[in-house]
C-alpha positions as CSV (number, residue, x, y, z in Angstrom):
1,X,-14.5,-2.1,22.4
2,X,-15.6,-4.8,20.5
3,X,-13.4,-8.0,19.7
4,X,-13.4,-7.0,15.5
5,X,-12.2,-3.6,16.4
6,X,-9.3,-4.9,18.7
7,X,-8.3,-7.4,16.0
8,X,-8.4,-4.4,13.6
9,X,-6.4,-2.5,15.8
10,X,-3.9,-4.9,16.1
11,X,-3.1,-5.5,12.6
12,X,-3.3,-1.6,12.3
13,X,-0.6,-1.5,14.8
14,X,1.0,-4.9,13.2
15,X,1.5,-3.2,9.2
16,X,2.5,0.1,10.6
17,X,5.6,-2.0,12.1
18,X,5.7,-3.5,8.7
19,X,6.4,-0.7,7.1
20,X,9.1,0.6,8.9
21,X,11.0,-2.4,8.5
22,X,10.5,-3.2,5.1
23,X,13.3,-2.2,2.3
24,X,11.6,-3.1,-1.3
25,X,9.2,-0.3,-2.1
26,X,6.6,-2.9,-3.9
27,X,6.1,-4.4,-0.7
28,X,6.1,-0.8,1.6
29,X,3.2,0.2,-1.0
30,X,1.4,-2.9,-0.6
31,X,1.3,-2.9,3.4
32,X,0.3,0.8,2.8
33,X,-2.7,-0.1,1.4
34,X,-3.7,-2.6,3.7
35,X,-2.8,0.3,6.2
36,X,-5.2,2.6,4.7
37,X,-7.9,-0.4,4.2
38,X,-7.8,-0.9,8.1
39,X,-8.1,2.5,8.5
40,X,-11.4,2.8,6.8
41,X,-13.0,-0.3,8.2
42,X,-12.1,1.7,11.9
43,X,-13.7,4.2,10.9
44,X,-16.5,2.4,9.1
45,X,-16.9,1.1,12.9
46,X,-17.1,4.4,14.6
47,X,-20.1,5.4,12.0
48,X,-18.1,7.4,9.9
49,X,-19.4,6.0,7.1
50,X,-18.7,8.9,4.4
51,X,-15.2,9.8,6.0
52,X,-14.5,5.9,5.4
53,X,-15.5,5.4,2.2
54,X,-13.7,8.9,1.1
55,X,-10.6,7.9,3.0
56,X,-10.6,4.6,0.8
57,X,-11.1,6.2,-2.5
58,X,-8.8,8.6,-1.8
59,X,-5.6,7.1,-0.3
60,X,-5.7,3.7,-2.1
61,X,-6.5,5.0,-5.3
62,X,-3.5,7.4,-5.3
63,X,-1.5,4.3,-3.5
64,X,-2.2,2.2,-6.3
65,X,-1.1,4.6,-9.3
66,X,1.9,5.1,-7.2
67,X,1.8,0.9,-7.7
68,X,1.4,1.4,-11.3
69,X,4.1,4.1,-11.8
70,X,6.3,2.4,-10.3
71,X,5.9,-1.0,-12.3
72,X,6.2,1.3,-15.6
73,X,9.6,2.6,-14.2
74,X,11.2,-0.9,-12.8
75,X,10.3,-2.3,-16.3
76,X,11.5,0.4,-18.5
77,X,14.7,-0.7,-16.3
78,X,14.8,-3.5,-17.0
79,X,14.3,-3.0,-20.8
80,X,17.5,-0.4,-20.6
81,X,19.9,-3.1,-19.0
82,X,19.0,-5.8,-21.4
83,X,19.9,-3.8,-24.3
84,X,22.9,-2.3,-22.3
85,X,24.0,-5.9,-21.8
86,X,23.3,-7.7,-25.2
87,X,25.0,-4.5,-27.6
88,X,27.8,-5.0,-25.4
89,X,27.9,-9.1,-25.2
């Protein structure tokens, strides 16, 4: 093995442990998406090119609408709890 794939490897290894110890669901997508990035550069290593680049497009993308939803829902919220609290202040 070369030393790029060990190092990519260990941070594979490294976010997977992330993730299972993380609580806030921003932060679980992010390290997802560095976990599906390392994944794709592994397998841009072992020559699978296509399934790499496909793997990439496919997981992230979906990862990050996920990101977007749930940005829309934490700020709609937040809009709902400032108007609960200033009718009733």
């Amino acid at each position: 093995m070369k030393l790029t794939e060990i190092f990519l490897l260990f941070f594979f290894v490294f976010f997977i442990n992330k993730v299972l110890s993380v609580e806030k669901t921003a932060y679980l997508l992010v390290l997802s998406i560095f976990i599906f990035l390392i994944a794709g550069a592994l397998l841009f290593f072992l020559e699978l090119e296509f399934l790499a680049v496909s793997f990439v497009m496919v997981y992230v993308g979906g990862i990050a609408i996920i990101f977007i939803f749930l940005i829309i829902v934490l700020e709609a919220k937040l809009e709902n709890t400032v108007s609960f609290l200033t009718r009733y202040s």
